[in-house]
C-alpha positions as CSV (number, residue, x, y, z in Angstrom):
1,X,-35.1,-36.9,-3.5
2,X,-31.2,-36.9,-3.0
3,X,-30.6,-33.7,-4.9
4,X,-33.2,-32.3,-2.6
5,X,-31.8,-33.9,0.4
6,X,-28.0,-32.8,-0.9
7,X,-29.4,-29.3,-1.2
8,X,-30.4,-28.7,2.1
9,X,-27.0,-30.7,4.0
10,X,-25.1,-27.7,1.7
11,X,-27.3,-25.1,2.4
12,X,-27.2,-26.2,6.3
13,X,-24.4,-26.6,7.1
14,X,-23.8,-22.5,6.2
15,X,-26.3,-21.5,8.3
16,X,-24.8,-24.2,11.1
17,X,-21.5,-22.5,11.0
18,X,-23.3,-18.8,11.5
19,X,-25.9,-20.5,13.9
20,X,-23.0,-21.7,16.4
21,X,-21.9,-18.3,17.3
22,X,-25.9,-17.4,17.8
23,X,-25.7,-20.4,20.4
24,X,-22.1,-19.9,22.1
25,X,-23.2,-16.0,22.5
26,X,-26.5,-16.4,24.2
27,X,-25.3,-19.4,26.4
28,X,-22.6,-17.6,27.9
29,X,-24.4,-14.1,28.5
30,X,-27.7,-14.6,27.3
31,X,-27.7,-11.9,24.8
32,X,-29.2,-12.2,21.6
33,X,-26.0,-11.2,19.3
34,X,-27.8,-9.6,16.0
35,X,-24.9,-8.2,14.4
36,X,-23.8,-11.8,14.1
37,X,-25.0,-11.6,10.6
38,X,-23.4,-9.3,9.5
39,X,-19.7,-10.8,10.3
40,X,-20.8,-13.2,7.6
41,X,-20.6,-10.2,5.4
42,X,-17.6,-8.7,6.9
43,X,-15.9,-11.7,6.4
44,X,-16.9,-12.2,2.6
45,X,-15.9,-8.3,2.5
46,X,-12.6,-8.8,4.1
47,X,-11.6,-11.6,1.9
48,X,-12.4,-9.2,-1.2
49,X,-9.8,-7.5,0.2
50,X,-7.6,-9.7,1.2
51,X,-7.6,-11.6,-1.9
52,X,-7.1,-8.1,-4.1
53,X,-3.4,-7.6,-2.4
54,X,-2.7,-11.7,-3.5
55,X,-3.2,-11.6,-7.3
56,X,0.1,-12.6,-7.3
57,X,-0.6,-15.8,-6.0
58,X,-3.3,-16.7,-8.3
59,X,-1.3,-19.4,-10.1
60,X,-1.2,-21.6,-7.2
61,X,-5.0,-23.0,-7.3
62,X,-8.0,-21.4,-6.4
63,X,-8.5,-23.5,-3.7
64,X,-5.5,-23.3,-1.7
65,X,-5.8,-19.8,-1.8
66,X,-9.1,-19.6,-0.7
67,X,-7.9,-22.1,2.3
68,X,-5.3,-19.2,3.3
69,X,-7.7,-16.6,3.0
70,X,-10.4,-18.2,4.8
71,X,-7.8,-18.8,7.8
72,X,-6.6,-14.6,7.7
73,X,-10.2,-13.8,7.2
74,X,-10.9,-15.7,10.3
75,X,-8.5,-14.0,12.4
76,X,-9.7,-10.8,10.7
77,X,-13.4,-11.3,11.9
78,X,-12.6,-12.7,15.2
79,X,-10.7,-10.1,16.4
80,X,-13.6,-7.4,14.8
81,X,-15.9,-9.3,17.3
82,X,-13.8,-9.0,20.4
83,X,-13.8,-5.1,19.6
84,X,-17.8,-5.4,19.5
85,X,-18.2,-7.2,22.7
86,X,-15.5,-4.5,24.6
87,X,-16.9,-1.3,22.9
88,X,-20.7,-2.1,22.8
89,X,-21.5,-5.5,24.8
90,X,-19.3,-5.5,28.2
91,X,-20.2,-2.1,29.6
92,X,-23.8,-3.1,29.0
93,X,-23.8,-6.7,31.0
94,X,-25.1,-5.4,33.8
95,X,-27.9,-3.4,32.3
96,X,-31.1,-4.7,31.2
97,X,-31.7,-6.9,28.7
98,X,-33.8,-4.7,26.1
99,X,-30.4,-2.1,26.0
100,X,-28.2,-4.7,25.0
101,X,-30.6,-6.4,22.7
102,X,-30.9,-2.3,21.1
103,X,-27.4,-2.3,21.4
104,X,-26.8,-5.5,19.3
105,X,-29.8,-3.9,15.9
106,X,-27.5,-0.5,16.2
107,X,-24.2,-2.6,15.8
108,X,-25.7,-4.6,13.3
109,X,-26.7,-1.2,11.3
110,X,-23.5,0.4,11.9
111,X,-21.7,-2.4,10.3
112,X,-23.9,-2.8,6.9
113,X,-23.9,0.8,6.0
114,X,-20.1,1.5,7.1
115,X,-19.4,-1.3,4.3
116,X,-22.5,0.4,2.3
117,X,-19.9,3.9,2.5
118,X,-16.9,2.0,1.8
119,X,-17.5,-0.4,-1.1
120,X,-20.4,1.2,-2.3
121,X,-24.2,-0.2,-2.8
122,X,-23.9,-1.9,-5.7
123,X,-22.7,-6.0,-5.6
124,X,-19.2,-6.7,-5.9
125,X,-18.0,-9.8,-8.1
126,X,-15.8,-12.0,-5.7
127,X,-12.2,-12.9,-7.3
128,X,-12.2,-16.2,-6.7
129,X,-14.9,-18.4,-8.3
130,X,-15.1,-21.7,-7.3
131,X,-16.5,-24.3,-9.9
132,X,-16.4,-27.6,-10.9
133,X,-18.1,-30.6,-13.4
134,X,-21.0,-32.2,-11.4
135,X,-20.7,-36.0,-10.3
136,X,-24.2,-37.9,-10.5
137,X,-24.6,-39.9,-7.0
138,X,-27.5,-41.5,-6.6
139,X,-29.2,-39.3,-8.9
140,X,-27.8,-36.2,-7.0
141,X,-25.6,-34.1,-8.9
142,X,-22.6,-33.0,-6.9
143,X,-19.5,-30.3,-7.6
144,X,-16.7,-30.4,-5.8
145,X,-16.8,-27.1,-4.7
146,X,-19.5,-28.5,-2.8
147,X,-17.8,-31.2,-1.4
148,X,-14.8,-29.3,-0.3
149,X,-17.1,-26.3,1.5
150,X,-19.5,-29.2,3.3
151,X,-15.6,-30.8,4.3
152,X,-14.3,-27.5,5.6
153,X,-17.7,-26.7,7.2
154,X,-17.9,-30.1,8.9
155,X,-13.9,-29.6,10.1
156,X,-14.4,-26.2,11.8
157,X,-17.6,-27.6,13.5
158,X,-16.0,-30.9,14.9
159,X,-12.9,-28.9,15.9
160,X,-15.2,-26.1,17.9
161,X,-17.1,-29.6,19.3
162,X,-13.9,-31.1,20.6
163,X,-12.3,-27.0,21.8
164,X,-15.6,-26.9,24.0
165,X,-16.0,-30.3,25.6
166,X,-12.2,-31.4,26.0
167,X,-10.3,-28.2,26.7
168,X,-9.6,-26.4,29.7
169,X,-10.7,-22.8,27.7
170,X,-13.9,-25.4,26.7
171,X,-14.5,-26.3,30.3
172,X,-14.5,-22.6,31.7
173,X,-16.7,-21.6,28.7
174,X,-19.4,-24.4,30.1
175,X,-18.3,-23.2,34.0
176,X,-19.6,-19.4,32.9
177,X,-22.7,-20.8,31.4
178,X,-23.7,-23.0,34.0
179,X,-23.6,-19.8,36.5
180,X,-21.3,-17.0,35.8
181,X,-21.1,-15.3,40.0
182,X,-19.8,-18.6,40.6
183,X,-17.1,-19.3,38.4
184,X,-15.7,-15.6,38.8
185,X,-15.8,-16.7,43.1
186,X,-13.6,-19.9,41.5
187,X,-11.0,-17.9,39.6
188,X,-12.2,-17.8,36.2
189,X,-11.1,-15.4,34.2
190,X,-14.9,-13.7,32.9
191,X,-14.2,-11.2,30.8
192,X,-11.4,-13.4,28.9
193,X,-13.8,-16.6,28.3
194,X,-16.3,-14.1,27.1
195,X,-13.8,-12.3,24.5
196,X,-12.7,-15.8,23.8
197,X,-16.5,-16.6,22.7
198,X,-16.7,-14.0,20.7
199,X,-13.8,-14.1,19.2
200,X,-14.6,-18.4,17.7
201,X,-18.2,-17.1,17.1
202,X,-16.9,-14.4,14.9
203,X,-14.5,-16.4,13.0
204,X,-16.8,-19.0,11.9
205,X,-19.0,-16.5,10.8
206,X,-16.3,-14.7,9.0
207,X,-15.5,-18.3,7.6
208,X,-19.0,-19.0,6.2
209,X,-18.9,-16.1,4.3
210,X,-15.9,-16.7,2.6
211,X,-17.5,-20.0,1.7
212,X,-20.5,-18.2,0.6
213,X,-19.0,-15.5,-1.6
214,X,-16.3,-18.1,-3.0
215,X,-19.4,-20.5,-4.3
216,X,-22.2,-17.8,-5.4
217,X,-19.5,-15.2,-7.0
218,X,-20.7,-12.1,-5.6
219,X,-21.5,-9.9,-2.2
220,X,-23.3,-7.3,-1.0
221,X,-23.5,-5.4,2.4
222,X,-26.8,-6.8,2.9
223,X,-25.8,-10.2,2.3
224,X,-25.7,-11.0,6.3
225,X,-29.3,-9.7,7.2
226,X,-31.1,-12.6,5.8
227,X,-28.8,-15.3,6.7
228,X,-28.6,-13.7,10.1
229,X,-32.3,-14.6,10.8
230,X,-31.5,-17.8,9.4
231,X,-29.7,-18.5,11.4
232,X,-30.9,-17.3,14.2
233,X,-34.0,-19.5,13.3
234,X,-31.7,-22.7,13.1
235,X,-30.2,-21.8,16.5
236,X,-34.0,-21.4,17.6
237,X,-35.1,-24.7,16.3
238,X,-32.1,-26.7,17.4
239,X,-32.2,-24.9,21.0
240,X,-30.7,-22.0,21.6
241,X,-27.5,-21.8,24.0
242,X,-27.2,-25.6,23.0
243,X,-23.8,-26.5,20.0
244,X,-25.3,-29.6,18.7
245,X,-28.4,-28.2,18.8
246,X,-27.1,-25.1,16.5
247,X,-25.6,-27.8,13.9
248,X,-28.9,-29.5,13.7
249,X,-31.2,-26.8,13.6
250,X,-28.6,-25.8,10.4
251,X,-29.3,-29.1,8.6
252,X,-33.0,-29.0,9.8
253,X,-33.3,-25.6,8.3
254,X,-31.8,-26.2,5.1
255,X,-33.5,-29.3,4.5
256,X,-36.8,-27.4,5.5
257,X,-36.1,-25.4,2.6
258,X,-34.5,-27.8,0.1
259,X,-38.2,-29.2,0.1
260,X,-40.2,-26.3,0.7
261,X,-38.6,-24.6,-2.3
262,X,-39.5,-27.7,-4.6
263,X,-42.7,-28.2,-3.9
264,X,-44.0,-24.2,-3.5
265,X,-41.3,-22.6,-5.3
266,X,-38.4,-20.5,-4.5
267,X,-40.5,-17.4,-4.2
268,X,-42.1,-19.2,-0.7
269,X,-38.7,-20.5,0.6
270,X,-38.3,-17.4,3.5
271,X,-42.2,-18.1,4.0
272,X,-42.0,-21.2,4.6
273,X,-39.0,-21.1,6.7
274,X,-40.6,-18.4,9.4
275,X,-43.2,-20.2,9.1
276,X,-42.0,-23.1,10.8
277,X,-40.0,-21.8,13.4
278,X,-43.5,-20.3,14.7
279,X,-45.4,-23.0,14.5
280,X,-41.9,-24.8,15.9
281,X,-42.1,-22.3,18.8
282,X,-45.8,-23.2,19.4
283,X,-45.5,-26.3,19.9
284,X,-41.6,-27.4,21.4
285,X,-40.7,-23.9,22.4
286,X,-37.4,-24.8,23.7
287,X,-35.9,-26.4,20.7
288,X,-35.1,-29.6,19.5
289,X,-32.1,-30.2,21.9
290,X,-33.0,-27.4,24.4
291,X,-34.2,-27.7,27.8
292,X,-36.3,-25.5,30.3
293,X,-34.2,-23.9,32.3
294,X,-35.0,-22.0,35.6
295,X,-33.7,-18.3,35.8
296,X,-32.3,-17.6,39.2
297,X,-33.1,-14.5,40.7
């Protein structure tokens, strides 16, 4: 029962970090972001990278290094998702919906088979490999590779809580939400907070997949499709547009899985997972945390 539980908190909490940009991106312009996935790859790309001009550097602990390539990385995918939202997103905000939302699945393409033409089709083993002798707690057993990518997970997600409800940037990110006409009558910057948004949701998804190539070993370029719909579905089930809701649809999600996989087998894990969010969707169609909301006109 613990190793399952354990399971799904590690799996989560991935699929929280990727979920929060989901969230921040549709509750500021209510656009469904679906090349969100595939920054996860990017990022797990761009450390490849990164990490092959820092051999050098190798003798000072895999984890420490990881740490500094995670922050570049970061920086690297933020800044990729600021381009997005200029280039393909902003000159679409006034369109309909549906264009944006095409926009986002030809974005999403454009960045799996670039890296497809780049790096080639085949996986790609990952430099650093993080491992570790399991500790039995409770009858779980627990690496501390896991512990320190739950720690770093958990730190990025508390410091986004605290950027967003007790910052000034924060406050205007919640001002544009609420109604964006009005907060541009007020003074606020638009176009900034929005580039801002992207640029956090971006970065976190860049960070996961650092986290994700460092513990499984190796990448892909379509290593961000499936954990895109992931966690899209967490963002779903927690409510979409809502932060907490994100990290708990994360943690929901994984544990959904953690015990689906156990008792039907890995082979039903994706099964089972869709299959809740539509019988989720039947039933509490706004989410765990989420709320109804009336669209003004």
């Amino acid at each position: 029962m613990f190793q399952l539980i354990w399971n799904g908190l590690f799996v989560g909490s991935f699929y929280a970090l990727v979920a929060l940009g989901y969230s921040m991106v549709y509750g500021i312009i209510k656009l469904l972001n679906f090349a969100h996935g595939d920054l996860y790859m990017l990022g797990s790309f761009l450390a490849f990278v990164v990490l092959g001009g820092m051999t050098g550097l190798f003798g000072l602990g895999s984890i420490p290094i990881l740490l500094l390539v995670l922050l570049i990385t970061m920086l690297l995918t933020g800044g990729i998702g600021v381009l997005i939202e200029r280039v393909a997103y902003r000159p679409l905000r006034t369109s309909p919906r549906l264009a944006a939302l095409i926009t986002a699945v030809g974005v999403s393409f454009t960045l799996e088979y670039a890296v497809r033409q780049i790096f080639g089709a085949s996986p790609l083993v990952f430099p650093i490999r993080l491992q570790g002798a399991p500790v039995e707690v409770f009858g779980a057993r627990i690496t501390m590779p896991q512990l320190v990518l739950m720690l770093v997970a958990a730190i990025l997600m508390f410091l986004l809580q605290r950027y967003v409800m007790h910052s000034r940037e924060g406050r205007a990110m919640r001002a544009i939400a609420l109604d964006q006409k009005a907060s541009l009558l007020m003074g606020v910057n638009v176009n900034k907070v929005i580039s801002r948004t992207f640029f956090i949701g971006s970065a976190l998804a860049g960070a996961a997949g650092v986290m994700a190539a460092a513990y499984y070993g190796t990448i892909d370029f379509l290593m961000g499709f499936v954990i895109g719909l992931k966690a899209f579905t967490a963002a779903v089930i927690g409510g979409i547009g809502n932060l907490y809701g994100a990290m708990l649809g994360g943690i929901v999600l994984g544990l959904l899985e953690s015990f689906g996989t156990h008792f039907l087998g890995g082979q039903w894990r994706d099964v089972f997972a869709f299959g809740f969010l539509i019988l989720f969707l039947v039933f509490k169609p706004t989410g765990i945390l989420g709320e109804r909301v009336v669209e003004r006109v």
